[in-house]
Backbone as JSON Lines, residues from 0, in Angstrom:
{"i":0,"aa":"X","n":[73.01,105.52,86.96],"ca":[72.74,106.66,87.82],"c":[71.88,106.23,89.0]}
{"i":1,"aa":"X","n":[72.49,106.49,90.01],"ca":[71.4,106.03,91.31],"c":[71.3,107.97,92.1]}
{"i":2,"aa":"X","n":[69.9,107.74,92.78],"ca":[69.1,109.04,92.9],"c":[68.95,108.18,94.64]}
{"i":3,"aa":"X","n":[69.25,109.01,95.55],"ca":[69.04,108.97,96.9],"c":[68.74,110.1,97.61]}
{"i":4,"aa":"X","n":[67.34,109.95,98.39],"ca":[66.54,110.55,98.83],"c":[66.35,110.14,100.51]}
{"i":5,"aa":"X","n":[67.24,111.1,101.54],"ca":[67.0,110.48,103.02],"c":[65.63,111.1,103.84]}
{"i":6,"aa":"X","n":[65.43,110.64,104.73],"ca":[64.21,111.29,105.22],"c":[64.47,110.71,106.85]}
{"i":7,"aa":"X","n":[63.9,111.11,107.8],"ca":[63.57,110.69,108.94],"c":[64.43,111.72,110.26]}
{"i":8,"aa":"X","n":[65.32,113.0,109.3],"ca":[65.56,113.67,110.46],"c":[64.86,114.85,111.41]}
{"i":9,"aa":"X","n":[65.06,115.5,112.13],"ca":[64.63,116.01,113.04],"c":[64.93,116.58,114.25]}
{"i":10,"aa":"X","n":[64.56,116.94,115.34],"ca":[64.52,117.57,116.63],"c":[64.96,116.67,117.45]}
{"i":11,"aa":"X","n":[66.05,116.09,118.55],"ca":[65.54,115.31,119.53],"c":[66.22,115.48,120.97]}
{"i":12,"aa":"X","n":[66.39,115.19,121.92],"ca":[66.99,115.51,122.85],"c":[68.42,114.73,122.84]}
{"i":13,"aa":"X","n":[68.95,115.78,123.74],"ca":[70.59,114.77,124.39],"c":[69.91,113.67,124.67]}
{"i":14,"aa":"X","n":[70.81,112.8,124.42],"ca":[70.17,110.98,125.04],"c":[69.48,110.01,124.45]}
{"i":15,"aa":"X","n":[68.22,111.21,123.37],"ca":[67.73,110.08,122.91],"c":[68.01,109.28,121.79]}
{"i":16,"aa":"X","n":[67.07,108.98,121.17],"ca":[67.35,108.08,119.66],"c":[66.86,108.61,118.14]}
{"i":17,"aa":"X","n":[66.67,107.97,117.24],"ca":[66.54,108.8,116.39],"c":[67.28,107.63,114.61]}
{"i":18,"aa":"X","n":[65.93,107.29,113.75],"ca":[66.47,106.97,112.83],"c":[66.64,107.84,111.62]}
{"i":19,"aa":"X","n":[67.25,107.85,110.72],"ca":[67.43,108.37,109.26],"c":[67.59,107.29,108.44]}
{"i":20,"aa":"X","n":[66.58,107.56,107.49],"ca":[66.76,106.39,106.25],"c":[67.0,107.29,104.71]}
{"i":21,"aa":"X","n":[67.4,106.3,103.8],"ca":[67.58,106.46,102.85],"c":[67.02,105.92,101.6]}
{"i":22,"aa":"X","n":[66.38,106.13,100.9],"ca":[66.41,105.57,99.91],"c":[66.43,105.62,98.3]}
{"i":23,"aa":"X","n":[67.32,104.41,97.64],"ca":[67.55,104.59,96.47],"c":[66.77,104.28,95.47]}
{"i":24,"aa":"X","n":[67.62,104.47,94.49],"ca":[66.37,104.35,93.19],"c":[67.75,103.05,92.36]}
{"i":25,"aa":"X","n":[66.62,102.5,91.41],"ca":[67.73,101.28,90.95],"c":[67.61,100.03,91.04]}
{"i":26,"aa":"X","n":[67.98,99.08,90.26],"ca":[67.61,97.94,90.17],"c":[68.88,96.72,90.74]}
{"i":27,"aa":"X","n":[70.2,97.71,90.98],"ca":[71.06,96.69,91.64],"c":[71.56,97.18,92.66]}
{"i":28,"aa":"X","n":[70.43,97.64,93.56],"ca":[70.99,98.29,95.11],"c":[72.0,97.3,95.79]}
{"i":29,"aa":"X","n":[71.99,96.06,95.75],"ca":[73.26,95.36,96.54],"c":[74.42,95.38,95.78]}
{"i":30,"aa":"X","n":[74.6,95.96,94.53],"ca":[75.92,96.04,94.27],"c":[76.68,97.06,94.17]}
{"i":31,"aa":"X","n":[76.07,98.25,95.35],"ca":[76.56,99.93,95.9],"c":[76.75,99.38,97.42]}
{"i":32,"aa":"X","n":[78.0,99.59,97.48],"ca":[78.08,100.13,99.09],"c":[77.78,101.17,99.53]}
{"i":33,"aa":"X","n":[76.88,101.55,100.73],"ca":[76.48,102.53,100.86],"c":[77.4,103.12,102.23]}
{"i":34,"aa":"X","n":[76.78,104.74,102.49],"ca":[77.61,105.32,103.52],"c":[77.08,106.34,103.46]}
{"i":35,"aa":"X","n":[77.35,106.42,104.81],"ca":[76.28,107.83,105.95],"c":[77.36,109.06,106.17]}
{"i":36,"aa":"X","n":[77.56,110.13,106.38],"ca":[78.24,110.86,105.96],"c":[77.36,112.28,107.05]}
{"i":37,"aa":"X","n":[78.3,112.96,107.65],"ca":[77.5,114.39,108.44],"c":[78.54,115.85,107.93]}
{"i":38,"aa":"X","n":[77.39,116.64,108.09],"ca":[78.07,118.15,108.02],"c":[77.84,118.94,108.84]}
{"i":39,"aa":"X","n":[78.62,119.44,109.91],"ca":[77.75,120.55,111.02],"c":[78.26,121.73,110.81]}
{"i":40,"aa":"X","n":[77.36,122.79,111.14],"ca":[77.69,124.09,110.62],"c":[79.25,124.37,110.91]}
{"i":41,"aa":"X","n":[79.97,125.1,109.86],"ca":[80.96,125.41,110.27],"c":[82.0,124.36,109.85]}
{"i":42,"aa":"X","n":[81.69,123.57,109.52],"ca":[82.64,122.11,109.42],"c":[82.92,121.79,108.67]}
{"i":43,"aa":"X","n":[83.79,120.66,108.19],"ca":[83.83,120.16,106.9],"c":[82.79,118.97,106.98]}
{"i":44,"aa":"X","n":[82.14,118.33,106.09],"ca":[81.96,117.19,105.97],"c":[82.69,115.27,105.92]}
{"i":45,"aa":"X","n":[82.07,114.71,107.08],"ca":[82.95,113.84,107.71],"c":[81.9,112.2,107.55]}
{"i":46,"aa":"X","n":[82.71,111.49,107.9],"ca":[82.47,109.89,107.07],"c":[81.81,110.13,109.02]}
{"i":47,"aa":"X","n":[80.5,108.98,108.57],"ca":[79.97,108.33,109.74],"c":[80.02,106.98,109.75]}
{"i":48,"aa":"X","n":[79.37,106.47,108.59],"ca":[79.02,105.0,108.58],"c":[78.67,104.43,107.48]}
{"i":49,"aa":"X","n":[79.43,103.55,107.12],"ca":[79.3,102.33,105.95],"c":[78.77,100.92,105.84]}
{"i":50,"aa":"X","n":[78.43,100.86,104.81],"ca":[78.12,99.04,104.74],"c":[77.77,98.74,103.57]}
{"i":51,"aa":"X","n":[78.43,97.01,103.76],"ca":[78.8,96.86,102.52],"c":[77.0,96.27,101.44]}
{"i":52,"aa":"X","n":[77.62,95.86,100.48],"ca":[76.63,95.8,99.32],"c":[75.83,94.61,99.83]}
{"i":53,"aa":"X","n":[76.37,93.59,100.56],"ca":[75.4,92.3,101.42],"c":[75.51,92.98,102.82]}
{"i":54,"aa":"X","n":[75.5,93.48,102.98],"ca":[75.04,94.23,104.46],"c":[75.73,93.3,105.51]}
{"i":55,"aa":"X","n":[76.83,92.37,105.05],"ca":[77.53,91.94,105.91],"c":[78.34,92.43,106.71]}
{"i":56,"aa":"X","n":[78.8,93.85,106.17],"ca":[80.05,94.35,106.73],"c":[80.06,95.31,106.86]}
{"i":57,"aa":"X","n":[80.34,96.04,108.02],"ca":[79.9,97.51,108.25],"c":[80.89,98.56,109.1]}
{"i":58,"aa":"X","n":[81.28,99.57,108.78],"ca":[82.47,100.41,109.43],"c":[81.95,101.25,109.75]}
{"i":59,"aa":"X","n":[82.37,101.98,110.99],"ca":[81.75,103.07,111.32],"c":[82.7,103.93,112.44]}
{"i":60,"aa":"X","n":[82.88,105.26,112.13],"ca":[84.14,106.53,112.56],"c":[83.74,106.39,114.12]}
{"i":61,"aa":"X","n":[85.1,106.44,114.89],"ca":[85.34,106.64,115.73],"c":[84.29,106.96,117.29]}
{"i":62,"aa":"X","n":[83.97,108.37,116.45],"ca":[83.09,109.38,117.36],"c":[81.78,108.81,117.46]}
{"i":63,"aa":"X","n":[81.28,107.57,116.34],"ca":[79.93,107.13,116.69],"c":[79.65,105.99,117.02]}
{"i":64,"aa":"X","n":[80.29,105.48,116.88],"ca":[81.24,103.56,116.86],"c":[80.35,102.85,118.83]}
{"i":65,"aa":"X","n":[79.45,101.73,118.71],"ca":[78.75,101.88,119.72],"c":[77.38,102.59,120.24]}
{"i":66,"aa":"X","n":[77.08,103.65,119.31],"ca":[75.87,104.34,119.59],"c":[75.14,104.36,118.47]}
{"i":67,"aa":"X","n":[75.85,104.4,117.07],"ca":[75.16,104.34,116.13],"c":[75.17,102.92,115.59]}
{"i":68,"aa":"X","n":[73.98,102.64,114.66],"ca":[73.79,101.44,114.05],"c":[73.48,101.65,112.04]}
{"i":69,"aa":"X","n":[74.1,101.05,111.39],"ca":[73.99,100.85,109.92],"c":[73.16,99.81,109.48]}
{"i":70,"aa":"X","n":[72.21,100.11,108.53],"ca":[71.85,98.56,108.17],"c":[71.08,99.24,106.73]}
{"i":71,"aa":"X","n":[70.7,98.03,105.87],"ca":[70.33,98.28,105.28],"c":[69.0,97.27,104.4]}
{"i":72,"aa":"X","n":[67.84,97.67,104.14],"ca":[66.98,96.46,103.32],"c":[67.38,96.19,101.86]}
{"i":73,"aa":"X","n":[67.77,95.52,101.1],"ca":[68.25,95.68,99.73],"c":[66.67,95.02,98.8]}
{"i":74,"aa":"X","n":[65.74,94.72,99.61],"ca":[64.47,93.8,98.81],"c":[63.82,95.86,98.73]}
{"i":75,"aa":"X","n":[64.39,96.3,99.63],"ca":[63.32,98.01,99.72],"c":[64.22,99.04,99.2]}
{"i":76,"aa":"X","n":[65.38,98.43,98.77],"ca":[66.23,99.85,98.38],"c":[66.54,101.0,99.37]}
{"i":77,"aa":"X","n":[67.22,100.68,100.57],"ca":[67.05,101.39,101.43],"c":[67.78,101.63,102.43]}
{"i":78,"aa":"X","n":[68.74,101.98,103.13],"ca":[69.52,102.18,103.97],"c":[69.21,102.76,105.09]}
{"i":79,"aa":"X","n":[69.8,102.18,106.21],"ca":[69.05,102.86,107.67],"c":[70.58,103.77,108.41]}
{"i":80,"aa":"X","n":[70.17,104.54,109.49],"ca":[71.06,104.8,110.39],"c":[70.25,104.68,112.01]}
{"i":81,"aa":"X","n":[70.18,104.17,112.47],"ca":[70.08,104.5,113.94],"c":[70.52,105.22,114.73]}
{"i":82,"aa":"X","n":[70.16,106.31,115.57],"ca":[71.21,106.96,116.28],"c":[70.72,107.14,117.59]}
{"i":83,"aa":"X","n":[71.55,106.34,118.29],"ca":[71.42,106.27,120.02],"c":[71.78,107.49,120.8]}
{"i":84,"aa":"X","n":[71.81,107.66,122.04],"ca":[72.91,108.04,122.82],"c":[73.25,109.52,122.02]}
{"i":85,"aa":"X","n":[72.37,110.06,121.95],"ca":[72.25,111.21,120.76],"c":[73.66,112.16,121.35]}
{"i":86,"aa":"X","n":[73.96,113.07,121.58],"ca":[74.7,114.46,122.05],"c":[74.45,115.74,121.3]}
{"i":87,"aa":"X","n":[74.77,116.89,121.87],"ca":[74.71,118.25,121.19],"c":[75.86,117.86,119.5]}
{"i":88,"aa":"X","n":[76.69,117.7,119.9],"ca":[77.38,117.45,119.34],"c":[77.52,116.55,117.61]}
{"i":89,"aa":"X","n":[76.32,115.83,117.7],"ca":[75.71,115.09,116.7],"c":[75.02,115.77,115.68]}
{"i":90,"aa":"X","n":[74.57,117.03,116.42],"ca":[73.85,118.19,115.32],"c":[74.15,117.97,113.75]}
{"i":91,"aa":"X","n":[74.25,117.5,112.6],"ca":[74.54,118.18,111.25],"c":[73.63,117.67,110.57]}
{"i":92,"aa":"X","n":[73.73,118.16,109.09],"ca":[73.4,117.11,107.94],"c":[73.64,116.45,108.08]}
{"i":93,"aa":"X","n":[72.67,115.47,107.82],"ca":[73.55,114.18,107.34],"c":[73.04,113.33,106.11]}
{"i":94,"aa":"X","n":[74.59,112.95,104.92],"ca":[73.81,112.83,103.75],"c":[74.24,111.31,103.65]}
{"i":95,"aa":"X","n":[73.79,110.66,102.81],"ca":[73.72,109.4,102.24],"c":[74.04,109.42,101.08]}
{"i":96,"aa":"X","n":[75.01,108.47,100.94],"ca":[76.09,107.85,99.55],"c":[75.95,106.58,99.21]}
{"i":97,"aa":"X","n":[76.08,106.62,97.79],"ca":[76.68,105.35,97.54],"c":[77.41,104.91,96.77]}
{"i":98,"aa":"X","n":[78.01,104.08,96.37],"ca":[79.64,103.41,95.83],"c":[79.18,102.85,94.89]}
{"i":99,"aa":"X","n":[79.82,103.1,93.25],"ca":[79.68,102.04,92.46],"c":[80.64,100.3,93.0]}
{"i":100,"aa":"X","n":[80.53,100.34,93.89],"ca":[81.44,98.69,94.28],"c":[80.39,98.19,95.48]}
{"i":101,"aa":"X","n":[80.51,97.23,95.53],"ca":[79.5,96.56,96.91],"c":[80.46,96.29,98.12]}
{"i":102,"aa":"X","n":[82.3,96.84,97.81],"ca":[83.02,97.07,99.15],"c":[82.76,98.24,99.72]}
{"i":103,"aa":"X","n":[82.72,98.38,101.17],"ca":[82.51,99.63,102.21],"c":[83.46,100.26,102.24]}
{"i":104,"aa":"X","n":[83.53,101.45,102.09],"ca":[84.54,102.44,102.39],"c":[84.64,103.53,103.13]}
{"i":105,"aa":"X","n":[85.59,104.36,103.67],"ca":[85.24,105.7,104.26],"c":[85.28,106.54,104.04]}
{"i":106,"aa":"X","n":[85.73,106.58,101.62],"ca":[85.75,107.53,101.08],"c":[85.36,106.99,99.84]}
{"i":107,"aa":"X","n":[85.86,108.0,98.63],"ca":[85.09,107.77,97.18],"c":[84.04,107.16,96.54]}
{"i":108,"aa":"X","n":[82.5,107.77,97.2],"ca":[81.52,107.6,97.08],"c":[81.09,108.43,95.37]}
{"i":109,"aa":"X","n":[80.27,108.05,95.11],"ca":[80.11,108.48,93.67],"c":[78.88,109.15,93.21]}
{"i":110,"aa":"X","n":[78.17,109.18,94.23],"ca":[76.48,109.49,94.38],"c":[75.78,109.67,95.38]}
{"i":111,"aa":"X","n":[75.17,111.27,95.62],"ca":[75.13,111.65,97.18],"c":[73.57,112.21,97.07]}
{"i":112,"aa":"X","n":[73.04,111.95,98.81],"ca":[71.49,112.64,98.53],"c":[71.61,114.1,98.95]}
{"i":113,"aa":"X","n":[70.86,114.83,98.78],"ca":[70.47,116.25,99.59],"c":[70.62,116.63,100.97]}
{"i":114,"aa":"X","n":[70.7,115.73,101.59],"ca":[70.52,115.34,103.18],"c":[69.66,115.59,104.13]}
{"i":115,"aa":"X","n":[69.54,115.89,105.19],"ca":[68.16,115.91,106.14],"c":[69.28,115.92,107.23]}
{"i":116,"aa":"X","n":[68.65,116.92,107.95],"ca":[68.98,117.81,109.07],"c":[68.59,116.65,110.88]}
{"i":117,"aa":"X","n":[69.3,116.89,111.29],"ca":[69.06,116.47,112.95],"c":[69.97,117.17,113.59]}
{"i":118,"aa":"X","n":[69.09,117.68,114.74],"ca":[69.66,118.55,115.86],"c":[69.76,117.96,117.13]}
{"i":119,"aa":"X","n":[70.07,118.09,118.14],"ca":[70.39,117.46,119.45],"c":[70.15,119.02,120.38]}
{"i":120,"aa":"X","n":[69.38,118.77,121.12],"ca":[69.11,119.71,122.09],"c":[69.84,119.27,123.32]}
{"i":121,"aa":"X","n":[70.43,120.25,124.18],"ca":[70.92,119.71,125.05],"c":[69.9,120.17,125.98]}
């Protein structure tokens, strides 16, 4: 059973930046691929960003591909998102997953946090 807990969202303007982290609980965090995941009101919930269990390899959807960044510490149990180049549009939840496999994916995650909110003011 892995338990993930994100923290770091918030308020910020069009343009700016903005991290969200994650972190797990567990003794073999590099052998979960993890993945970033948003919900905006009204919406369904949609894949943002993955990476794999050595943090070698990392996918990331379309709409954020260039502005956002994935990474992750595996000595801290912990997964990052960066988010550049913010927009209104970026507004949702956003929750954090992770994969019983250490391959990245853009679906069938097995274990999800609560999420943490970021807004984009225009």
């Amino acid at each position: 059973q892995v338990q993930l807990v994100e923290s770091g969202g918030g308020l910020v303007q069009a343009g700016g930046s903005l991290r969200v982290s994650c972190a797990a609980s567990g003794r073999t965090f590099s052998a979960y691929a993890m993945g970033w995941f948003r919900q905006a009101p009204g919406k369904d919930r949609e894949f943002v960003a993955a990476i794999s269990g050595s943090g070698l390899s990392e996918t990331y959807a379309a709409s954020v591909k260039g502005r956002f960044a994935m990474s992750r510490d595996n000595a801290k149990n912990t997964v990052y998102l960066q988010m550049s180049s913010l927009k209104p549009e970026d507004t949702a939840v956003y929750y954090c997953a992770a994969k019983r496999s250490p391959i990245a994916s853009i679906d069938q995650y097995d274990y999800w946090g609560n999420g943490t909110l970021v807004t984009v003011s225009s």
